[in-house]
PDB file of N, CA, C and O in Angstrom:
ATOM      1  N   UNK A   1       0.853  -1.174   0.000  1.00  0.00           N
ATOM      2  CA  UNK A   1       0.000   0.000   0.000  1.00  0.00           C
ATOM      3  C   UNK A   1       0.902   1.242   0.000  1.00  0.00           C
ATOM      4  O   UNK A   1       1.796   1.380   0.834  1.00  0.00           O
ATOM      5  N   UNK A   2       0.629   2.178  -1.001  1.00  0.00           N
ATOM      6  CA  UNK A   2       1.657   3.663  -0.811  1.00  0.00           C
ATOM      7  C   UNK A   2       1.544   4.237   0.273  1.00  0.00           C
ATOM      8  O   UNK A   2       0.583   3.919   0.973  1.00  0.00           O
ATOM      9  N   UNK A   3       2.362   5.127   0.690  1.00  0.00           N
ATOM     10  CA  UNK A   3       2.236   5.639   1.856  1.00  0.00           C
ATOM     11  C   UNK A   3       1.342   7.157   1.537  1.00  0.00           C
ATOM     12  O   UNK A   3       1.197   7.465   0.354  1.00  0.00           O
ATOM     13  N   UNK A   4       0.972   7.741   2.228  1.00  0.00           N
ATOM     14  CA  UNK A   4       0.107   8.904   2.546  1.00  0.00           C
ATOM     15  C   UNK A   4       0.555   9.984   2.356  1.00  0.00           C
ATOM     16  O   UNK A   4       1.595   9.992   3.015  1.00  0.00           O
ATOM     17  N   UNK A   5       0.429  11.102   1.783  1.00  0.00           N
ATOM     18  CA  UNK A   5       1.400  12.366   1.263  1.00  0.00           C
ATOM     19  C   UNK A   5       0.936  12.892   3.087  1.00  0.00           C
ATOM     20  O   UNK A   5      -0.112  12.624   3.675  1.00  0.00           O
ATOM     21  N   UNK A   6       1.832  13.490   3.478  1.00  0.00           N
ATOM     22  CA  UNK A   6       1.512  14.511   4.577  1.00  0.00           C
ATOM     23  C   UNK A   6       0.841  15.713   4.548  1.00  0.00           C
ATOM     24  O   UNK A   6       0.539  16.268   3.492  1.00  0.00           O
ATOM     25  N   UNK A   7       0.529  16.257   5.904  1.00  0.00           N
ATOM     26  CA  UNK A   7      -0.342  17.766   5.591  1.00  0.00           C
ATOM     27  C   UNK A   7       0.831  18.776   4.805  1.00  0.00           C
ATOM     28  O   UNK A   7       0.471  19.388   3.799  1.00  0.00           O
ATOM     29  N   UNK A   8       2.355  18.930   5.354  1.00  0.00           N
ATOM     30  CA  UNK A   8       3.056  19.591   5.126  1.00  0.00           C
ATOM     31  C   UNK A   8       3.688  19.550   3.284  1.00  0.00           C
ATOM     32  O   UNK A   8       4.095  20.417   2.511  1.00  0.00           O
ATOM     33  N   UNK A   9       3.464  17.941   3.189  1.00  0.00           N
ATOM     34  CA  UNK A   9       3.668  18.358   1.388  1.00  0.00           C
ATOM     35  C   UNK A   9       2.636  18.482   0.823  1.00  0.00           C
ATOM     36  O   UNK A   9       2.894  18.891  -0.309  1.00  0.00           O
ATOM     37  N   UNK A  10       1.444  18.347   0.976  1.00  0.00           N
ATOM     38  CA  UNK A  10       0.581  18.543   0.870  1.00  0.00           C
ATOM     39  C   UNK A  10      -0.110  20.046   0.525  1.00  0.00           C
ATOM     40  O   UNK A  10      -0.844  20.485  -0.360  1.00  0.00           O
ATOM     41  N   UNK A  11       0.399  20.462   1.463  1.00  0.00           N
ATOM     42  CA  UNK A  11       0.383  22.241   1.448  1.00  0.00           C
ATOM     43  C   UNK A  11       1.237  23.075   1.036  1.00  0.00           C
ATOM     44  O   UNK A  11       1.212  24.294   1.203  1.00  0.00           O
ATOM     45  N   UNK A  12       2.382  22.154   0.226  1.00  0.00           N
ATOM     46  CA  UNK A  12       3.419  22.823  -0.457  1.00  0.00           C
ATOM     47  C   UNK A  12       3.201  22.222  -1.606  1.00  0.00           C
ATOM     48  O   UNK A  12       3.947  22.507  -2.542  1.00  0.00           O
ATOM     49  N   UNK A  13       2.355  21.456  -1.758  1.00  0.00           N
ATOM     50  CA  UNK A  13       2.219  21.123  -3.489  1.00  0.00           C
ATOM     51  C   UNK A  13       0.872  22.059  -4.347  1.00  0.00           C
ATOM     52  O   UNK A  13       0.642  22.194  -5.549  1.00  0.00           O
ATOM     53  N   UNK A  14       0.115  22.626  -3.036  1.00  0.00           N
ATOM     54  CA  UNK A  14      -1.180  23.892  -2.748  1.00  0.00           C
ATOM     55  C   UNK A  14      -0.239  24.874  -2.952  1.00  0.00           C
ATOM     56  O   UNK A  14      -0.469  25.300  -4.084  1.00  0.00           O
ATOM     57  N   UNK A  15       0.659  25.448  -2.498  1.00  0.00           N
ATOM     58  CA  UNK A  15       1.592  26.535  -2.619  1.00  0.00           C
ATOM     59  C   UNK A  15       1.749  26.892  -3.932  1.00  0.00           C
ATOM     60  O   UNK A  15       1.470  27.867  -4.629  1.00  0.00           O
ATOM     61  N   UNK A  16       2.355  25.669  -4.089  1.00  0.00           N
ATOM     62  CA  UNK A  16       3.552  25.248  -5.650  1.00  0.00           C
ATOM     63  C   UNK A  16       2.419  26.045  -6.859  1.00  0.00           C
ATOM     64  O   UNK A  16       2.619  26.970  -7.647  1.00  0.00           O
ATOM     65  N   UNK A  17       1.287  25.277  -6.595  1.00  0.00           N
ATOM     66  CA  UNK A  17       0.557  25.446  -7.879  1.00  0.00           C
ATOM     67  C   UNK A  17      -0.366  26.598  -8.178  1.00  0.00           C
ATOM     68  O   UNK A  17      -0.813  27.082  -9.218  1.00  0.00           O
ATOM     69  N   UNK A  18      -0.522  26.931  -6.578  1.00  0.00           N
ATOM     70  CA  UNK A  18      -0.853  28.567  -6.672  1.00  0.00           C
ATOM     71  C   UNK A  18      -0.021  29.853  -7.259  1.00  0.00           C
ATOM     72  O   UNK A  18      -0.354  30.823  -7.941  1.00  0.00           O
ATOM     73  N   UNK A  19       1.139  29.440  -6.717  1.00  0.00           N
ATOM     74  CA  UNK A  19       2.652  30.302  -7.512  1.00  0.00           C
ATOM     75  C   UNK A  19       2.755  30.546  -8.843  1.00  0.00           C
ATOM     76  O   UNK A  19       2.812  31.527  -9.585  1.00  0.00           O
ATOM     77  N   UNK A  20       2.765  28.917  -8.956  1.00  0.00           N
ATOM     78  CA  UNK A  20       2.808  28.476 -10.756  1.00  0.00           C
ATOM     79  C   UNK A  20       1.514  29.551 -11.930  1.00  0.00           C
ATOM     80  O   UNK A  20       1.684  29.974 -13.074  1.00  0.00           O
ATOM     81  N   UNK A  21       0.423  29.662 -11.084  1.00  0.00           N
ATOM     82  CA  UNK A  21      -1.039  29.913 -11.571  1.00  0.00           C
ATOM     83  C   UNK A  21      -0.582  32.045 -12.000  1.00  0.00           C
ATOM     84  O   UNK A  21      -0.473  32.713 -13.029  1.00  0.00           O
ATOM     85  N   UNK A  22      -0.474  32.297 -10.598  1.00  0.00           N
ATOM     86  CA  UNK A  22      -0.008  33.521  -9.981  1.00  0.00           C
ATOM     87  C   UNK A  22       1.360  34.335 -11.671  1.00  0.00           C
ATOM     88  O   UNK A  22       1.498  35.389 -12.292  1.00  0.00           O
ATOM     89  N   UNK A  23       1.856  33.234 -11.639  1.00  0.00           N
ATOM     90  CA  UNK A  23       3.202  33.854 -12.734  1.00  0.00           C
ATOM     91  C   UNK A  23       2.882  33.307 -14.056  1.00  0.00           C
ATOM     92  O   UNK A  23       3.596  33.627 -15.007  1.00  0.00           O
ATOM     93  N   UNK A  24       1.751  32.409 -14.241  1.00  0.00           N
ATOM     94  CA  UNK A  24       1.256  32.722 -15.392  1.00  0.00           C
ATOM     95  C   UNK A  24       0.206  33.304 -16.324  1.00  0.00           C
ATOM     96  O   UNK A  24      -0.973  33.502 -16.033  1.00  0.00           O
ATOM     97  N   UNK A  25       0.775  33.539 -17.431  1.00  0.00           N
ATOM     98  CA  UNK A  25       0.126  34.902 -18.155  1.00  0.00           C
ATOM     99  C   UNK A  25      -1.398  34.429 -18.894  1.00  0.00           C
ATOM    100  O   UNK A  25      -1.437  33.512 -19.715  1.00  0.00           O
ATOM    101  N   UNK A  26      -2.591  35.181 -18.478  1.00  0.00           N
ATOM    102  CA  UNK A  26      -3.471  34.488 -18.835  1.00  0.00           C
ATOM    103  C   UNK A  26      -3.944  34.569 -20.303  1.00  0.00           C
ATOM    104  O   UNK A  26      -3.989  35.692 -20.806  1.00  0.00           O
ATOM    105  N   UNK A  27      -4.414  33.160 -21.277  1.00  0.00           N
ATOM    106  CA  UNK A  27      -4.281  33.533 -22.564  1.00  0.00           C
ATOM    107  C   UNK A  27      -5.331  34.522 -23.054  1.00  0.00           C
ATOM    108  O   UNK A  27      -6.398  34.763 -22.489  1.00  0.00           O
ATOM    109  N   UNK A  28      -4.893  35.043 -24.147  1.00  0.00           N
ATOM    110  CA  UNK A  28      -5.845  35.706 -24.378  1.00  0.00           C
ATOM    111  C   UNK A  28      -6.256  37.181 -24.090  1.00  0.00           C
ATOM    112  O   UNK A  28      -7.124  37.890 -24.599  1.00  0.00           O
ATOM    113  N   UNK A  29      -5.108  37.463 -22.849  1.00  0.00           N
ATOM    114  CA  UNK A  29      -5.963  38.690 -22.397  1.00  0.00           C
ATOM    115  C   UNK A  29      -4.335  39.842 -23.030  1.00  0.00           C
ATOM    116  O   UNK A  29      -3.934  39.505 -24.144  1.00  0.00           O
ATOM    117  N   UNK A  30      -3.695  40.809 -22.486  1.00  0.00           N
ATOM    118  CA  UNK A  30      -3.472  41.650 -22.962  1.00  0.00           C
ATOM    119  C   UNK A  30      -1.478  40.722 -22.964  1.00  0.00           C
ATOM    120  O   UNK A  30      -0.989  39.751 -22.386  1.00  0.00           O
ATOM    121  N   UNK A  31      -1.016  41.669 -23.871  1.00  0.00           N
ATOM    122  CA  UNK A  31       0.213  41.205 -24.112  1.00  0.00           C
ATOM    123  C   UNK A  31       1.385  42.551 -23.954  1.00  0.00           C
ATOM    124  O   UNK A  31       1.286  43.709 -24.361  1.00  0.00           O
ATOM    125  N   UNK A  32       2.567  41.830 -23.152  1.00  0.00           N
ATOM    126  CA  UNK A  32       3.095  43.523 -22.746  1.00  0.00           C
ATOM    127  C   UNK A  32       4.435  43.499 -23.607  1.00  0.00           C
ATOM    128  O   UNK A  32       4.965  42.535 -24.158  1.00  0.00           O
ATOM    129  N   UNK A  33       4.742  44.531 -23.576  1.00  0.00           N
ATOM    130  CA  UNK A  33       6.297  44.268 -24.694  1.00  0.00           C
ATOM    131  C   UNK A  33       7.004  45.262 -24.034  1.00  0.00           C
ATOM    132  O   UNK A  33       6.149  46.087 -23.711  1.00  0.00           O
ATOM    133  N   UNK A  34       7.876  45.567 -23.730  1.00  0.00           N
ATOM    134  CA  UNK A  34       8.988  46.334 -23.384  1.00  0.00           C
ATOM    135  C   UNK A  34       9.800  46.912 -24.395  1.00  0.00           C
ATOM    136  O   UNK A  34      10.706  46.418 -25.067  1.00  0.00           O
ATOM    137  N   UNK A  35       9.279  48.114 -24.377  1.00  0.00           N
ATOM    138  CA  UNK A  35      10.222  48.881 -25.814  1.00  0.00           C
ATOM    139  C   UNK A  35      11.833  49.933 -25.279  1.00  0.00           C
ATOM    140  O   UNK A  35      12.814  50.305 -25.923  1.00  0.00           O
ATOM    141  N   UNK A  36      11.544  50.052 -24.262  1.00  0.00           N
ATOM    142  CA  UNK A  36      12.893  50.673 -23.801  1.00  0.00           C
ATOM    143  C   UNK A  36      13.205  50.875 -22.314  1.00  0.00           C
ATOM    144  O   UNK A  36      12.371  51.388 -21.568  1.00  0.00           O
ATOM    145  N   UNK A  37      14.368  50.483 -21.900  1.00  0.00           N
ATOM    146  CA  UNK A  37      14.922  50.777 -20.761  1.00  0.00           C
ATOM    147  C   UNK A  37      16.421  51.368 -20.838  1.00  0.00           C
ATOM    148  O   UNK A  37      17.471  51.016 -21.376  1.00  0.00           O
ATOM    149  N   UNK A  38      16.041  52.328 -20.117  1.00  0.00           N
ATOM    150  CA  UNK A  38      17.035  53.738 -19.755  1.00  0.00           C
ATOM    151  C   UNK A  38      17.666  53.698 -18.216  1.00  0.00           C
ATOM    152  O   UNK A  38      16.908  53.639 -17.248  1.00  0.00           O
ATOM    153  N   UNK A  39      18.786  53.727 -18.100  1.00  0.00           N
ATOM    154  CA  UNK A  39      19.619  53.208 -16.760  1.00  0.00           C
ATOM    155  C   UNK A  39      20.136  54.610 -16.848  1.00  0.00           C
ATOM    156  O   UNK A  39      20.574  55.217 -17.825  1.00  0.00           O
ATOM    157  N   UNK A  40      19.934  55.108 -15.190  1.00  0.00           N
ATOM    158  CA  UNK A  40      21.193  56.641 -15.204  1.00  0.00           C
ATOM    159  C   UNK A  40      21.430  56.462 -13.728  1.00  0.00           C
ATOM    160  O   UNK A  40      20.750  56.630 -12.716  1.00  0.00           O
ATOM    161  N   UNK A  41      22.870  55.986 -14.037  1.00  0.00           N
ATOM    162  CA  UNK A  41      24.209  56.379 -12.718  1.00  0.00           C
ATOM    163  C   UNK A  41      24.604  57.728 -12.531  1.00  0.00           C
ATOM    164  O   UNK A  41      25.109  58.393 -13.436  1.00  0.00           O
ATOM    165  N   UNK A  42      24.370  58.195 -11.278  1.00  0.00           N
ATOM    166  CA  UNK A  42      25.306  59.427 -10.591  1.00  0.00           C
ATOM    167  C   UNK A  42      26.116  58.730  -9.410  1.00  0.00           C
ATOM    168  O   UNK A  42      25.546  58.034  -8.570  1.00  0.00           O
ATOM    169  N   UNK A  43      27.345  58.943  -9.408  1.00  0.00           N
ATOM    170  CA  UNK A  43      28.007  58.713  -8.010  1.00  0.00           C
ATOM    171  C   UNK A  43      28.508  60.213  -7.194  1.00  0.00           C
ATOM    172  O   UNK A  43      29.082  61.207  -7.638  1.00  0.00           O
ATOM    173  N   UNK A  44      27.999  59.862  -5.788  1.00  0.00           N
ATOM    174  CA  UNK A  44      28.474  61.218  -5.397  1.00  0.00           C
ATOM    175  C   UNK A  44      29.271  61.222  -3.955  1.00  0.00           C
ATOM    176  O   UNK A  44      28.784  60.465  -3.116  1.00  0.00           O
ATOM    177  N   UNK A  45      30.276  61.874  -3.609  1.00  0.00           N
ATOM    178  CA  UNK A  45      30.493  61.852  -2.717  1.00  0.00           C
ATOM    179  C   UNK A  45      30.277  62.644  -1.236  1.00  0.00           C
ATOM    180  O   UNK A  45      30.543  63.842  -1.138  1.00  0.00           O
ATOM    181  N   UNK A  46      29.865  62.004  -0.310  1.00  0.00           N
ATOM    182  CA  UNK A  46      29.246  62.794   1.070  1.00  0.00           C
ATOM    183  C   UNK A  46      30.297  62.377   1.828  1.00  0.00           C
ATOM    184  O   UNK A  46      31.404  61.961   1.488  1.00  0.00           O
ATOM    185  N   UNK A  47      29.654  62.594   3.232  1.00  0.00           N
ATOM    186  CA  UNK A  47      30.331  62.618   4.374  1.00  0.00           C
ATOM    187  C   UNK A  47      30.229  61.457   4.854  1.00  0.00           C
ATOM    188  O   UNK A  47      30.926  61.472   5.868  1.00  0.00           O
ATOM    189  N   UNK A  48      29.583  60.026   4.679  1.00  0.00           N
ATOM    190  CA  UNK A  48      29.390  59.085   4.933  1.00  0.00           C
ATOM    191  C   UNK A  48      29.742  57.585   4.312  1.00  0.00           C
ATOM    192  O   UNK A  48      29.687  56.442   4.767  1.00  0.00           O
ATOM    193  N   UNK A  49      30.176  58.239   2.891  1.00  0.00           N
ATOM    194  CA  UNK A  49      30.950  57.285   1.812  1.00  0.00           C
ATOM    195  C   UNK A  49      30.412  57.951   0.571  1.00  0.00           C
ATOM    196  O   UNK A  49      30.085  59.133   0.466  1.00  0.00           O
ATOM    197  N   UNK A  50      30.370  56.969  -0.395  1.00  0.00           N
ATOM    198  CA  UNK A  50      30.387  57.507  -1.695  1.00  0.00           C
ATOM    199  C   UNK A  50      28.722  56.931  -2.078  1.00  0.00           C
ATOM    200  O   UNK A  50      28.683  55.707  -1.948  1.00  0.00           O
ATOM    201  N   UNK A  51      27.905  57.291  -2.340  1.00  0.00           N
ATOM    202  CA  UNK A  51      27.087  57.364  -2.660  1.00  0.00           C
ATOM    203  C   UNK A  51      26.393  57.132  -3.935  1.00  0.00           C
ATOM    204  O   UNK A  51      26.561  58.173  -4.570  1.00  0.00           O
ATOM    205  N   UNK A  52      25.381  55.932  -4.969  1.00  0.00           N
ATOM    206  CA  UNK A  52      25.344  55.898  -5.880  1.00  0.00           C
ATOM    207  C   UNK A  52      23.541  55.796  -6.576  1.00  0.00           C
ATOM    208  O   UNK A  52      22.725  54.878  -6.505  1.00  0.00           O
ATOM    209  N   UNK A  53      23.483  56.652  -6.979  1.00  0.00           N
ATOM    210  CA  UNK A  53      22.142  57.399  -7.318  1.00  0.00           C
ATOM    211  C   UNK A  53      21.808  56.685  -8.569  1.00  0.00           C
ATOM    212  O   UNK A  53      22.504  56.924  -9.556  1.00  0.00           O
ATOM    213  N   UNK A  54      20.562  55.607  -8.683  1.00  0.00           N
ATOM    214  CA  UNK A  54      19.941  55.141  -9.982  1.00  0.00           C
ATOM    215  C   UNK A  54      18.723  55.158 -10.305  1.00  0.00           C
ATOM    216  O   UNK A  54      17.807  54.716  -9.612  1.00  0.00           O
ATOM    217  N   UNK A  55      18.602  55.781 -11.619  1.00  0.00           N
ATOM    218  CA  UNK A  55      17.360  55.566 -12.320  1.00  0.00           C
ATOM    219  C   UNK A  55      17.077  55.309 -12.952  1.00  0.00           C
ATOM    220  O   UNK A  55      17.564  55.960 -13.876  1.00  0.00           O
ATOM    221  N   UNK A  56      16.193  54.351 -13.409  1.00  0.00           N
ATOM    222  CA  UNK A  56      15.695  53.285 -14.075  1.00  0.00           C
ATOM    223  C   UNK A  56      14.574  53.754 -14.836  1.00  0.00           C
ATOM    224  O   UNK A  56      14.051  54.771 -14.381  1.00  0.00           O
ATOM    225  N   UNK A  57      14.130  53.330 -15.756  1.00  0.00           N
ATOM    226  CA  UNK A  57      13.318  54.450 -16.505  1.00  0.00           C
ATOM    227  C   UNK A  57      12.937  52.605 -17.598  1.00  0.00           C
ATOM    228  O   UNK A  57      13.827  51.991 -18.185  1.00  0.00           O
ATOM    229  N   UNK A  58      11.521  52.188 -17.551  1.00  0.00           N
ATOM    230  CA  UNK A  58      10.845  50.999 -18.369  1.00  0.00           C
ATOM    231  C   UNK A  58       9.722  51.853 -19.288  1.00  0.00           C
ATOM    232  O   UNK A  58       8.707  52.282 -18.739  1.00  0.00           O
ATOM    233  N   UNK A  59       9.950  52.054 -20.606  1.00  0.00           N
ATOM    234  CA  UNK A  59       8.781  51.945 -21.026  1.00  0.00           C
ATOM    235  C   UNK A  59       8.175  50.745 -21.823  1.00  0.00           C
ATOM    236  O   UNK A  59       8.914  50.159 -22.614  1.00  0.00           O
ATOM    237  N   UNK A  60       6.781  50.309 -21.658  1.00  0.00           N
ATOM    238  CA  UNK A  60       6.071  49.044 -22.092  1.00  0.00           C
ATOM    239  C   UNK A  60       4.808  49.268 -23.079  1.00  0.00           C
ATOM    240  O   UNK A  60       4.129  50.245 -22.765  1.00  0.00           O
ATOM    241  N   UNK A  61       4.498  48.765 -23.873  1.00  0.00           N
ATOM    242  CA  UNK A  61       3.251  48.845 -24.112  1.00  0.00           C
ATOM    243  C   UNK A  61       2.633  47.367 -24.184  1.00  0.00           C
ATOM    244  O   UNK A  61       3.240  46.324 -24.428  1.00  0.00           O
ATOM    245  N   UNK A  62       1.177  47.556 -23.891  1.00  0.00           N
ATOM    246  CA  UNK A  62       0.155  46.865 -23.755  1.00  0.00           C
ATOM    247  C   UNK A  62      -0.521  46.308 -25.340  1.00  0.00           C
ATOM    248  O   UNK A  62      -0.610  47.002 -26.353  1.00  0.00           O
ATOM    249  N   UNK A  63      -0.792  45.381 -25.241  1.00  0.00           N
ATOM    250  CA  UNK A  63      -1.819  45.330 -26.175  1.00  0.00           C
ATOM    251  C   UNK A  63      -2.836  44.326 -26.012  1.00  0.00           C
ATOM    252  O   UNK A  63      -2.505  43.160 -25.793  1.00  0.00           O
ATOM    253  N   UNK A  64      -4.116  44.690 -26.103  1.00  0.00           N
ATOM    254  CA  UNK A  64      -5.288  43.806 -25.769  1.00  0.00           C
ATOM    255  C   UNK A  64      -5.228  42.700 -27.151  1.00  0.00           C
ATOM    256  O   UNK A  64      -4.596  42.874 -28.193  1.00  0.00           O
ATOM    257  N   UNK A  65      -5.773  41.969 -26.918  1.00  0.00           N
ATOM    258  CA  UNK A  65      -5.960  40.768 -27.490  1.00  0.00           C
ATOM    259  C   UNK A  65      -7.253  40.556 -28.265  1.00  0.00           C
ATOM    260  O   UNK A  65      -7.545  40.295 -29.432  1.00  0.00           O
ATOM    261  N   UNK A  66      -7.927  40.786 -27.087  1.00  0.00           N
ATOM    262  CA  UNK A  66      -9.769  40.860 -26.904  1.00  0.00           C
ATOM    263  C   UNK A  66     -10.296  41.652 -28.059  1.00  0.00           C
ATOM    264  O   UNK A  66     -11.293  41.132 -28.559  1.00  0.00           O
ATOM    265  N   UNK A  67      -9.881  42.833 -28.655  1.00  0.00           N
ATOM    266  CA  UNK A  67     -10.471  43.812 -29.470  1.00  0.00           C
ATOM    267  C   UNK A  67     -10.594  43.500 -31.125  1.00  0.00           C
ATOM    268  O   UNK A  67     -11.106  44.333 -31.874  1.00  0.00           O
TER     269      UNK A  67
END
């Protein structure tokens, strides 16, 4: 006779597939594309060390599916 899954894998195989569900993209509905990313370094120096300032800059567009 097999043995019995436990509560604890049990509730990590509930986890697993909620995760799995969670990070995937549902069909059909809108589709994203990433058309540019812009990175800007400043380094500066203070009184506490050197300091390094970033900005990140994503633009995306969307597109529905549905229409």
């Amino acid at each position: 006779m097999p043995e019995r899954k436990g509560l604890m894998r049990s509730l990590g195989e509930f986890v697993g597939h909620i995760a799995h569900a969670v990070k995937t993209p549902a069909k059909g509905q809108t589709e994203k594309r990433e058309v540019r990313r812009e990175v800007e370094l400043e380094e500066r120096e203070t009184n506490q060390g050197k300091v390094t300032l970033r900005r990140t800059t994503i633009e995306e567009i969307e597109v529905d599916r549905e229409q």
